[in-house]
C-alpha positions as CSV (number, residue, x, y, z in Angstrom):
1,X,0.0,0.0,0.0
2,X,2.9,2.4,0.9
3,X,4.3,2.2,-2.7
4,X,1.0,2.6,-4.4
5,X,0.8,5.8,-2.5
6,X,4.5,6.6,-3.4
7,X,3.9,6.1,-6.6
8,X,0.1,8.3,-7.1
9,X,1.9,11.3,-4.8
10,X,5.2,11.1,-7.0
11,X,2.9,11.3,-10.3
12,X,1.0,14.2,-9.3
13,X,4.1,16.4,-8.2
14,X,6.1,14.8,-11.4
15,X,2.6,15.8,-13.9
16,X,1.5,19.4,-14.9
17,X,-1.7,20.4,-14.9
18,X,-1.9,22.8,-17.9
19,X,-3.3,20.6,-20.3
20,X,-5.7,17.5,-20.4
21,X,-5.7,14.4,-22.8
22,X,-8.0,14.3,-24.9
23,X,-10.1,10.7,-24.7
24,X,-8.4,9.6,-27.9
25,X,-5.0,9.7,-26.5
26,X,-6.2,8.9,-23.5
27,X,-7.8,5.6,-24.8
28,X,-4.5,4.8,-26.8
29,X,-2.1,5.7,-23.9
30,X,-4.5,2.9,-22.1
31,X,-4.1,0.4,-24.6
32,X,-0.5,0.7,-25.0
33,X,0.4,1.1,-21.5
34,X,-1.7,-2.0,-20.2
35,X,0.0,-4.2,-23.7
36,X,3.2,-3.3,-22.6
37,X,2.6,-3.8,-18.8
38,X,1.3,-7.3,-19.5
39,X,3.9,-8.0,-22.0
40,X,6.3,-7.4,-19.2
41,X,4.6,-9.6,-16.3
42,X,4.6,-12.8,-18.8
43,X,8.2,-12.2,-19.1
44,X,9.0,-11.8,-15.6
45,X,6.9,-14.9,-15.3
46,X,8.6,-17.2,-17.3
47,X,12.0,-16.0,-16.2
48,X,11.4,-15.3,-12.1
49,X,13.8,-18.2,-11.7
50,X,16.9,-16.7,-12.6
51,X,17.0,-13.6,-10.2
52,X,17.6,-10.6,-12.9
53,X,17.2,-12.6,-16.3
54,X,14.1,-10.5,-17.2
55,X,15.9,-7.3,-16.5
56,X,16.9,-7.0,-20.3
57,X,13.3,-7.3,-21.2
58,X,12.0,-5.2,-19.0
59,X,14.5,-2.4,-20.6
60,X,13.3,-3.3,-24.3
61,X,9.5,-3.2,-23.3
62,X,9.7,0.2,-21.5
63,X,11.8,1.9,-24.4
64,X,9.0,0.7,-26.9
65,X,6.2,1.9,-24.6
66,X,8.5,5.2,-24.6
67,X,8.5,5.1,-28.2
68,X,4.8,4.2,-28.6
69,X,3.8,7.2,-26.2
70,X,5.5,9.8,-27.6
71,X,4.1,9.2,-31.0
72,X,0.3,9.3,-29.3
73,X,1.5,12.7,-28.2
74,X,3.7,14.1,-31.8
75,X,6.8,14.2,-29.6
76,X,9.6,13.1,-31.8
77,X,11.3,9.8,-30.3
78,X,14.7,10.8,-30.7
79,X,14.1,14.2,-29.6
80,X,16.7,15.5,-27.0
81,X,13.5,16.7,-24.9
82,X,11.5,13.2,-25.5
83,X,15.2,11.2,-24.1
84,X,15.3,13.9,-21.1
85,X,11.8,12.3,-19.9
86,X,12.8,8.9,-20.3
87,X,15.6,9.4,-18.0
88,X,13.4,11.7,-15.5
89,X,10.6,8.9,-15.1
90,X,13.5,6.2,-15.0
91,X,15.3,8.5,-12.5
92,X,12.4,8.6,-10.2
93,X,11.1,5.3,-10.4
94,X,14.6,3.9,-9.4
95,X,13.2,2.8,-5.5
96,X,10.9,0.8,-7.4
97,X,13.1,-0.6,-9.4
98,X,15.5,-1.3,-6.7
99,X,12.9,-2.5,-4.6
100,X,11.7,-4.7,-7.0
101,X,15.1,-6.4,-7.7
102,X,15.6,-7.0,-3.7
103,X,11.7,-8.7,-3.8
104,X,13.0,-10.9,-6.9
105,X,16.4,-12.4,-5.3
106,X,14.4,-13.0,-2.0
107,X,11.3,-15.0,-3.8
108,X,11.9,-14.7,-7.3
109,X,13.7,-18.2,-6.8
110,X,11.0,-20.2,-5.0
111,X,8.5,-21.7,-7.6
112,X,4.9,-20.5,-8.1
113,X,5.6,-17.8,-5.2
114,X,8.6,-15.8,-7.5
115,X,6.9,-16.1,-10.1
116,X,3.5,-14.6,-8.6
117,X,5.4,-11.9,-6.9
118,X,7.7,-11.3,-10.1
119,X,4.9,-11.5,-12.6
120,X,3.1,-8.6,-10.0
121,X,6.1,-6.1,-9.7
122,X,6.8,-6.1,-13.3
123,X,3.2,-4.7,-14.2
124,X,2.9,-2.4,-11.2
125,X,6.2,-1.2,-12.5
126,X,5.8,-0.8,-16.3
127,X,2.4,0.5,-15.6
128,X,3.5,3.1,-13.4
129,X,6.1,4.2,-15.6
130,X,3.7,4.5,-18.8
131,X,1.1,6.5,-17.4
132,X,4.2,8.7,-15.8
133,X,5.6,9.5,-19.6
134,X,2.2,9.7,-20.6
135,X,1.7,12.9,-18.6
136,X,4.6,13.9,-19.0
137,X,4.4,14.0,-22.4
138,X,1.1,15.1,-22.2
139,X,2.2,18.8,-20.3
140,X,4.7,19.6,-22.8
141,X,6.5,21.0,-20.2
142,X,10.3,19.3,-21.1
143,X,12.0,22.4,-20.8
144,X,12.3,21.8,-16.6
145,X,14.2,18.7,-17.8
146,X,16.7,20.1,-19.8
147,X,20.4,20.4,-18.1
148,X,21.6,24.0,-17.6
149,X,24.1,24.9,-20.8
């Protein structure tokens, strides 16, 4: 419960407010977020065994759903503003991340249980990660992430 409400309180201070989604991109954000998340939970599924084996796929499914997003929202994928929120949301979700990985060598070895817990981390994370670039792409507002020249 305490890293659901991490996660809702660091999405409302990481989002802007100054412009809605429309239901379209709403509706294809949803779609593409919950593809990706499930995607990501079969993997961690089959693989919970090997502590860390999914951790490659997990990387390849988030940069598609990165790639996927941006396009619902005309931001240019290899834009140097599109790669700055990549790195944010990664940046911020990195407890997760971490705590995830502890949760995976403790269980993530023992059968049925790892792969329950492993298979439930992974969505949780690559769901909260979607809808993060989501509104993040949705606000625009990529100028905050820019490094100071």
């Amino acid at each position: 419960m305490r890293k659901i409400l991490c996660a809702i309180l660091i999405l409302i201070m990481f989002t802007s407010p100054c412009m809605a989604m429309t239901d379209e991109q709403e509706s294809k954000c949803h779609l593409i977020i919950h593809t990706h998340a499930a995607a990501a939970a079969g993997s961690a599924a089959v693989l919970s065994q090997l502590p860390g084996a999914d951790n490659a796929a997990l990387a390849v499914i988030i940069g598609a759903m990165a790639i996927e997003l941006a396009e619902v929202f005309n931001v240019s994928a290899d834009d140097e503003a599109s790669s700055a929120v990549g790195a944010a949301v990664l940046a911020m979700f990195g407890g997760m991340v971490t705590a995830r990985f502890a949760s995976q060598w403790l269980v993530g070895w023992i059968p049925f249980v790892g792969n329950a817990v492993n298979s439930a981390t992974m969505f949780a994370l690559v769901e909260s990660i979607g809808w993060a670039l989501a509104y993040k792409y949705d606000s625009g507002d990529f100028e905050t992430l820019k490094p100071e020249q």
